[in-house]
Structures are given as structure tokens and as C-alpha cells.
C-alpha positions, 0 to 999 in steps of 0.5 A, a space after each residue: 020629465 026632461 032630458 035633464 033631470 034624468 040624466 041627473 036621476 041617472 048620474 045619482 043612482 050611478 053614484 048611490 050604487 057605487 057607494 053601496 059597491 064601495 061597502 061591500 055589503 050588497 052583492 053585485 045582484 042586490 045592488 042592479 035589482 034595487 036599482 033596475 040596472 042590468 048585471 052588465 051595468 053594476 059589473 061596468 061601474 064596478 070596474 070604472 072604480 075598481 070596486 070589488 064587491 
């Protein structure tokens, strides 16, 4: 796969886990194992966002 078409993978799963942040209706921990991010990662894009979760 590209360079490319990863990033835009990666840009997409950032915005669907966002989302799901954004509801409220996953934990944190749900959330970095659906998507393969790490704690640190989720914790970053929450925080990015101002997402409490």
C-alpha cells in the first residue's frame, strides 16, 4: 500500500475514533482497542479536541 493511502487510512480512523470520543459512549480503552491505537494515542486525540470520554 502507499505512503498515501495510509496516511489517509490513518487520517480516517483518527476522525472515526474522535467521533466515538465525541459520544461518549465508549471508554477510552474501547475505543485504542478497536482501533489498534495505543492509550497514549486516544489520550492525545482526546486532548487535541477537548474530548472528555
Amino acid at each position: 500500500m502507499s505512503k498515501g493511502m495510509e496516511e489517509l487510512i490513518d487520517m480516517e480512523k483518527r476522525e472515526i475514533a474522535l467521533k466515538m470520543l465525541e459520544d461518549g459512549k465508549l471508554l477510552k480503552e474501547d475505543v485504542a482497542r478497536y482501533f489498534g491505537f495505543t492509550m497514549e494515542q486516544v489520550e492525545e486525540l482526546a486532548e487535541s479536541q477537548a474530548v472528555r470520554a
